[in-house]
N, C-alpha and C positions, 0 to 999 in steps of 0.2 A: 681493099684487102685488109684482114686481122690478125694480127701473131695473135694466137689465141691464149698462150702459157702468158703473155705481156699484160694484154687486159684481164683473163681470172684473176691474177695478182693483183692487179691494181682495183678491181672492183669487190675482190675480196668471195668470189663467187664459187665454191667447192665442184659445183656441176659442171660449167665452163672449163679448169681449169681438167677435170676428168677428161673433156672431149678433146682438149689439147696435147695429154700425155697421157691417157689411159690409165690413170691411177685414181684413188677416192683418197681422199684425207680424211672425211669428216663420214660421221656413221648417218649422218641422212642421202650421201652420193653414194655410200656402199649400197645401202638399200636399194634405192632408185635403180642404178645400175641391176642389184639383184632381180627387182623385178622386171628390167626391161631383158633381160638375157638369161637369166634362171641363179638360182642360191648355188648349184653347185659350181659355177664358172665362177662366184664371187668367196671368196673367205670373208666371212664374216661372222665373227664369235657373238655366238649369243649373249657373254655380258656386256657384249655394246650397243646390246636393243634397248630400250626405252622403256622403261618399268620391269625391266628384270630382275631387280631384288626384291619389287613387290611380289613378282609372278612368285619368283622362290619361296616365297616367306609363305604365300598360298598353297603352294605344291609342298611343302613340307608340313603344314598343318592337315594337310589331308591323305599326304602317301605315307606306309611305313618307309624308312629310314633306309632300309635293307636295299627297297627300288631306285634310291637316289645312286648308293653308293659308287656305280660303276659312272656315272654320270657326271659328276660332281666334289671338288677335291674336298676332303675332308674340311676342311680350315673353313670352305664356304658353306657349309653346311651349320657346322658350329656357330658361324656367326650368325647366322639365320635365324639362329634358335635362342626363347628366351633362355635368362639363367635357369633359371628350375629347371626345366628340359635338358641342359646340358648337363647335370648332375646326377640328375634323376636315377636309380638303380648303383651308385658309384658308392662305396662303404665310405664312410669317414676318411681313413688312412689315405684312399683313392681320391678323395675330393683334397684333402692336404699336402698329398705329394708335391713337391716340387714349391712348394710355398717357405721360405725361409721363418724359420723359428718367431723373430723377434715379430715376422709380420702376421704369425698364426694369432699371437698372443696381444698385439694391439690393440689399443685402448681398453684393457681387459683393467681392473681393476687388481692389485696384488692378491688380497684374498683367494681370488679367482682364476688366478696363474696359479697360486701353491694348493688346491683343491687337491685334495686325493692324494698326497705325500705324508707319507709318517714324518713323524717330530725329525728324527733323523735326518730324512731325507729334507724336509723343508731347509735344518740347522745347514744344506750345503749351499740352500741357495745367499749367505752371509758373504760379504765378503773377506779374503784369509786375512785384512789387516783384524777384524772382528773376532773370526776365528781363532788368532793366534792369543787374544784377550781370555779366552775359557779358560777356566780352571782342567787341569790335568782329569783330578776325580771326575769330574762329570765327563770329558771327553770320553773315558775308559768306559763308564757306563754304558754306553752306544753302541747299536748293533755290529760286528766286526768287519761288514762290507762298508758302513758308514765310515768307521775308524780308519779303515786302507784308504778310503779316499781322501780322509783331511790329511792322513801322514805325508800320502803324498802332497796333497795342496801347501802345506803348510810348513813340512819339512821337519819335525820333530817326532818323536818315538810317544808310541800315546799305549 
């Protein structure tokens, strides 16, 4: 006679220890079991079959996107997919959302951060110990939405 839960354990054997307690632990008994009695008497989630992110990464280079949806949580999809593909059709703004400032602009060279700002607007990226160094005269010069914001930055009537 064998306590069968005694020896699966000790021999380390997933199938045995199924025939002693009716359970699978590992996804090669889940299987076994599925096919000795049918898939539907077993749960068994398809991303614990055996090449299943390849199978996905296949079935998404060949279906549209639209067929996976109901199937499939979004999150595993996206990761499926190269970068360019997750981008793909998203504006600018839409591909930067949610990306903090300091990291949009990384390793960007200064030049290349103040692109496209009037003199003005560059003069606010200084900081106010710099600012507060300007001559008055030239401060005044300055477009009048430039001028509100060093008042406020800086604190003096300009």
């Amino acid at each position: 006679m064998v306590e069968l839960a005694t020896v699966a354990e000790a021999e380390g054997d997933d199938l045995l220890h199924l025939l002693g307690h009716g359970t699978a632990r590992t996804v090669e008994a889940r299987r076994w079991l599925a096919e000795q009695v049918g898939a539907e008497e077993i749960a068994m989630a398809m991303r614990e079959l055996e090449g299943f992110d390849e199978v996905l990464r296949t079935l998404l280079k060949k279906l549209p996107i639209e067929t996976l949806l109901p199937a499939l949580p979004v999150d595993e999809l996206l990761a499926a997919l190269p970068p360019e593909q997750r981008a793909a059709g998203l504006t600018p703004e839409q591909r930067l959302a949610g990306v903090p400032p300091e990291q949009r602009v990384a390793g960007m060279p200064p030049e290349q951060r103040a692109a496209g700002l009037t003199p003005g607007q560059r003069l606010l990226l200084m900081p106010d110990e710099a600012l507060r160094l300007l001559p008055d005269d030239y401060l005044r010069s300055l477009p009048e939405d430039v001028r509100a914001q060093l008042r406020a930055r800086i604190g003096r009537p300009l």
